[in-house]
C-alpha positions as CSV (number, residue, x, y, z in Angstrom):
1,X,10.1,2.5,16.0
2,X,6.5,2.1,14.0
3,X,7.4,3.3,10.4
4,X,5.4,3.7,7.3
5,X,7.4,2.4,4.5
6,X,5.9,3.5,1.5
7,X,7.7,1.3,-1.8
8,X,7.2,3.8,-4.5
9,X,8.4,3.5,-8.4
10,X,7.9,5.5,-11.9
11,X,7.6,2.4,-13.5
12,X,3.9,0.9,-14.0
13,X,2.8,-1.5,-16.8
14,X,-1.0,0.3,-16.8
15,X,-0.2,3.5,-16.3
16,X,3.3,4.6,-16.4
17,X,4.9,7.5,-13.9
18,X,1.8,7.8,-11.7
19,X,3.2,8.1,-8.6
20,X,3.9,11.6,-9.3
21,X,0.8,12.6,-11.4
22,X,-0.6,15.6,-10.6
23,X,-3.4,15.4,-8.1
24,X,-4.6,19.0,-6.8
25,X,-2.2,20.4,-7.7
26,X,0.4,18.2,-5.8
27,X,2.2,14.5,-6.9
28,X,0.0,11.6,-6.0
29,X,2.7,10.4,-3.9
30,X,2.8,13.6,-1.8
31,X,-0.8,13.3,-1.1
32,X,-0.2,9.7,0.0
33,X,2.8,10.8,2.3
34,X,0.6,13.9,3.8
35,X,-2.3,11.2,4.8
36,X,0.4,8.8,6.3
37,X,2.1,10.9,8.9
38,X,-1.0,11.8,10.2
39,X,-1.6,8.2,11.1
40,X,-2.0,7.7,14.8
41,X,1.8,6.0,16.1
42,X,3.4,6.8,13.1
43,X,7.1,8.0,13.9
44,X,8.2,8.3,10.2
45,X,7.6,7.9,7.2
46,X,10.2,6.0,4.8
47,X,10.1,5.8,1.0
48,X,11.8,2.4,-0.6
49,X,12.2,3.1,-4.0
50,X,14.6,1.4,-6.3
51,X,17.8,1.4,-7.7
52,X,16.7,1.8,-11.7
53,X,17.3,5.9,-13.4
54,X,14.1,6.5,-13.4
55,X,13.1,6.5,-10.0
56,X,16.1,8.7,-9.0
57,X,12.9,11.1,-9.4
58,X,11.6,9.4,-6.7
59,X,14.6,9.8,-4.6
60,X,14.5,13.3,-4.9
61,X,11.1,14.0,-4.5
62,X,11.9,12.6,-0.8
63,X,14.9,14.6,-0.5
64,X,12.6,17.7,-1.2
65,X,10.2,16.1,1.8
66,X,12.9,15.5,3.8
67,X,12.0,12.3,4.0
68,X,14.5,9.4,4.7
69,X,14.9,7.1,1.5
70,X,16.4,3.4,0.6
71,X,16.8,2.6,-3.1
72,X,16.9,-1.4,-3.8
73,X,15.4,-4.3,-5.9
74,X,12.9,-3.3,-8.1
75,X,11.0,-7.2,-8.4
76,X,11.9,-8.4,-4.9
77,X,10.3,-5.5,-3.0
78,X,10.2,-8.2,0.2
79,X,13.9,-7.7,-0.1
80,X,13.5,-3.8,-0.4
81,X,11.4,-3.6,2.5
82,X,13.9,-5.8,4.7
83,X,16.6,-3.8,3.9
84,X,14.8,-0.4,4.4
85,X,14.0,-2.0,8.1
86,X,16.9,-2.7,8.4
87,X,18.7,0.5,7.7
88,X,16.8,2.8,9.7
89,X,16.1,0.6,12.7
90,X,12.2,0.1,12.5
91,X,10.7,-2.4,14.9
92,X,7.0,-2.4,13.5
93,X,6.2,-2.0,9.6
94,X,3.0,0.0,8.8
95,X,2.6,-0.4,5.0
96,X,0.8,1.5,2.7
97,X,0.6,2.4,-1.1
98,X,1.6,5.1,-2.9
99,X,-1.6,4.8,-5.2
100,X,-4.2,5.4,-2.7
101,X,-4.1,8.9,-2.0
102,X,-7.5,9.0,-0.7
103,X,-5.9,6.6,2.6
104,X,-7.7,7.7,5.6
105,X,-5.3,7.9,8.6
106,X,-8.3,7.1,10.9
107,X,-9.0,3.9,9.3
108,X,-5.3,3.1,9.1
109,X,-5.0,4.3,12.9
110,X,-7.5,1.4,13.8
111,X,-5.2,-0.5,12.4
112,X,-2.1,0.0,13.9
113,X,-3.9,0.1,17.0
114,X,-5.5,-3.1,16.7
115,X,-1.1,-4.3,16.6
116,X,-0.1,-2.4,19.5
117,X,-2.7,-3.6,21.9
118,X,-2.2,-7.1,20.7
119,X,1.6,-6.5,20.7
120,X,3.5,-9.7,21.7
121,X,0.7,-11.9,20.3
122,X,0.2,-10.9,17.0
123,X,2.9,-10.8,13.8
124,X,0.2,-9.3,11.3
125,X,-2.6,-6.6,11.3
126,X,-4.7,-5.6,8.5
127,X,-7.8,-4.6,7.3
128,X,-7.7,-6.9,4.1
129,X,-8.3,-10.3,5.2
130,X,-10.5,-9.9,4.3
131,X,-11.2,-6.8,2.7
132,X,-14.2,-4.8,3.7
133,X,-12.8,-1.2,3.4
134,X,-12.8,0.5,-0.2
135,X,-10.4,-0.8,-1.9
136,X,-7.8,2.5,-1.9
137,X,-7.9,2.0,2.4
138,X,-5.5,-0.6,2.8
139,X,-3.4,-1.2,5.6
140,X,-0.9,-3.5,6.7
141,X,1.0,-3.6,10.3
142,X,3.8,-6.4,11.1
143,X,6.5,-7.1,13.0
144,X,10.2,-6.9,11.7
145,X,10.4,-10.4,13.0
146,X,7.7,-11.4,10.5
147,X,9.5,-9.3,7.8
148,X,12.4,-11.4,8.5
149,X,11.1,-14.4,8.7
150,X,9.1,-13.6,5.4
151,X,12.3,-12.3,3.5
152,X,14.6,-15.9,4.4
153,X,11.6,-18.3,3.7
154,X,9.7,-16.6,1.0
155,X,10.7,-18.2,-2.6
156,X,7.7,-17.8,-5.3
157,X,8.0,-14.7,-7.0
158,X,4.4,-13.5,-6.3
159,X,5.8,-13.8,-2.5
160,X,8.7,-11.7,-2.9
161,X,6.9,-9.3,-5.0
162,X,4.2,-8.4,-2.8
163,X,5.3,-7.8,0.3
164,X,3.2,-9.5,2.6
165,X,1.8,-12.5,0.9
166,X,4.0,-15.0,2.3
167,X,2.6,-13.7,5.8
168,X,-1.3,-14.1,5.3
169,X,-0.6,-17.6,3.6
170,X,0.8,-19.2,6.2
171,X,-1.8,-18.8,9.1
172,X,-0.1,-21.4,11.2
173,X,3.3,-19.6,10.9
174,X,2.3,-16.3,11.7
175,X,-0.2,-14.8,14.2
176,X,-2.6,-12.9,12.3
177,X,-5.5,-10.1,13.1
178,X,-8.1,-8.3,11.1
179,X,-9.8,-4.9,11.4
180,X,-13.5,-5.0,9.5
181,X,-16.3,-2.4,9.0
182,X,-19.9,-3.3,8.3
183,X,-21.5,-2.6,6.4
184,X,-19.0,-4.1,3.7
185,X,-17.6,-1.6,1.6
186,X,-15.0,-3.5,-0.6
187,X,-16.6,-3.3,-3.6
188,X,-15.5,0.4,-3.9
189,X,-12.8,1.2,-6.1
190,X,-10.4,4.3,-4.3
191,X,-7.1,3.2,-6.0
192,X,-5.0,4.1,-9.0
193,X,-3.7,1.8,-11.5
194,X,-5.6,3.1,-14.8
195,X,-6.2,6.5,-16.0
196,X,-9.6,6.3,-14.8
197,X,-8.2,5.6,-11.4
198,X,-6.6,8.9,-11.1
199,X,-9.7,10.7,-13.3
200,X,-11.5,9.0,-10.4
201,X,-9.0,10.7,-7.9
202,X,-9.0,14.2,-9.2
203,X,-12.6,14.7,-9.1
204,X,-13.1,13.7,-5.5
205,X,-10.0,16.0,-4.5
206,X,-11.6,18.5,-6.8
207,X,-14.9,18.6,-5.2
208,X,-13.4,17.9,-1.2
209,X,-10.3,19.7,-1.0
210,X,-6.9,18.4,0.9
211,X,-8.8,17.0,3.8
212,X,-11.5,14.7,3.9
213,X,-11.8,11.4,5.6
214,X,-13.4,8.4,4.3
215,X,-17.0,9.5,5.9
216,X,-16.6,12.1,3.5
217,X,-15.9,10.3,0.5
218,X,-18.7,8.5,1.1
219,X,-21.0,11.3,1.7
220,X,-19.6,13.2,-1.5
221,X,-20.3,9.5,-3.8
222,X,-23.8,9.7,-2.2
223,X,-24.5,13.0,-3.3
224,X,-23.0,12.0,-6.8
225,X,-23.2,8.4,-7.5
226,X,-22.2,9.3,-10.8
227,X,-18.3,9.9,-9.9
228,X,-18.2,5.8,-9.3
229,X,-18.9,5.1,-12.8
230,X,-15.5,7.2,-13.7
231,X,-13.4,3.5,-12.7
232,X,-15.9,0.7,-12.5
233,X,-15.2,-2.5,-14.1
234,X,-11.3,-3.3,-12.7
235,X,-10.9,-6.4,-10.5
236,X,-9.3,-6.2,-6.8
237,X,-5.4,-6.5,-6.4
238,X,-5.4,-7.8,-9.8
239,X,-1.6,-7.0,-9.9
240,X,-1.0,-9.5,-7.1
241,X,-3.2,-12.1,-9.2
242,X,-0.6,-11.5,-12.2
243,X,2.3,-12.5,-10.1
244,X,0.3,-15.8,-9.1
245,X,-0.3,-16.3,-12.6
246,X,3.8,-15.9,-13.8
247,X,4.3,-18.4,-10.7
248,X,2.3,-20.5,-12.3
249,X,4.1,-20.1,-15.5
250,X,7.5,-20.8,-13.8
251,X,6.4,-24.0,-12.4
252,X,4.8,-24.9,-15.2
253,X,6.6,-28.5,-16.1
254,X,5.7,-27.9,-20.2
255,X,8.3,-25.3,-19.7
256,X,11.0,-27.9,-19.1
């Protein structure tokens, strides 16, 4: 089975509880989950949330959905994902974010795709390595073989963290593919971690509606360059270079 698991949390250091801010009208993470099942070969869609009070919100939000649910680790989320694979017998992880609600199943489509036709000779698809989507489109397809061999061999905590890392470091462990556009678009910023993230968010619902596709959003930022300047300034996956940067601290031998 080809999932989307989606790991989803109130907890967030720059802008707390935004999964389910209000966006149109709806929680960010409902607009996520309506953009995901429509990708092309999605059979499900699976939330991994985890086991702390505060995302039982989380949990029931998917209960509302209908969606199936695993609560687990909140730090390891290598391990969450593993065992949300595990308990709902996927075969083929398609992983996405809950704070890019402006995901365009198309592009994630290409994607998964790009896996299937290569299936049995490739571990890992993306469209991130490297990057030349707005950032906000990210994709990620892998084989529960990968996941497993990920989850038993990953040990820095950056690795365990975010999910995949351990995967796209180790080129001559895994088999890896890339989806890219051109021109390069990467320098856009279509995901929420600050409040002007989801400022940035609520305008282009605002002016498109529930359903647009990326062509659109770029269409709507041509017509109004002046949205862009809502969230410019924040670095790429600058949460994944935070956990590099505690690594570093762990190893650090003036710590011991």
């Amino acid at each position: 089975m080809i999932a989307v698991i989606v790991q989803a949390r109130m907890g967030s250091t720059r802008l707390p509880g935004k999964t389910l801010a209000d966006v149109a009208g709806k929680p960010m993470l409902a607009r996520l989950v309506e953009r995901a099942r429509r990708i092309p070969g999605v059979e499900r869609v699976i939330i991994a949330t985890t086991e702390k009070p505060a995302d039982e919100a989380i949990l029931k939000f998917a209960a509302d959905l209908g969606l199936p649910a695993y609560a687990g680790s909140e730090e390891d989320v290598l391990d969450r994902f593993y065992q949300t694979a595990r308990r709902f017998g996927v075969s083929v992880v398609v992983r996405v974010t809950p704070d890019c609600p402006l995901l365009d199943p198309e592009v994630s489509g290409l994607v998964v795709a790009r896996f299937v036709e290569a299936r049995g000779t490739v571990d890992y698809a993306s469209n991130t390595q490297p990057p030349t989507f707005p950032d906000g489109l990210d994709t990620e397809v892998f084989s529960v073989a990968a996941l497993t061999r990920s989850w038993r061999e990953a040990t820095e905590f950056s690795e365990r963290e975010h999910v995949t890392a351990y995967i796209w470091k180790h080129p001559e462990l895994f088999r890896l593919v890339n989806v890219a556009r051109d021109p390069d678009l990467s320098g856009r910023r279509w995901t929420v971690d600050e409040p002007a993230d989801l400022e940035f968010v609520r305008a282009v619902y605002h002016r498109l509606g529930e359903t647009f596709d990326m062509r659109d959003a770029l269409e709507l930022l041509r017509r109004h360059p002046d949205l862009e300047a809502i969230n410019r300034g924040t670095a790429r996956n600058e949460g994944y270079a935070k956990s590099v940067r505690a690594d570093r601290a762990l190893t650090d031998p003036r710590r011991t």
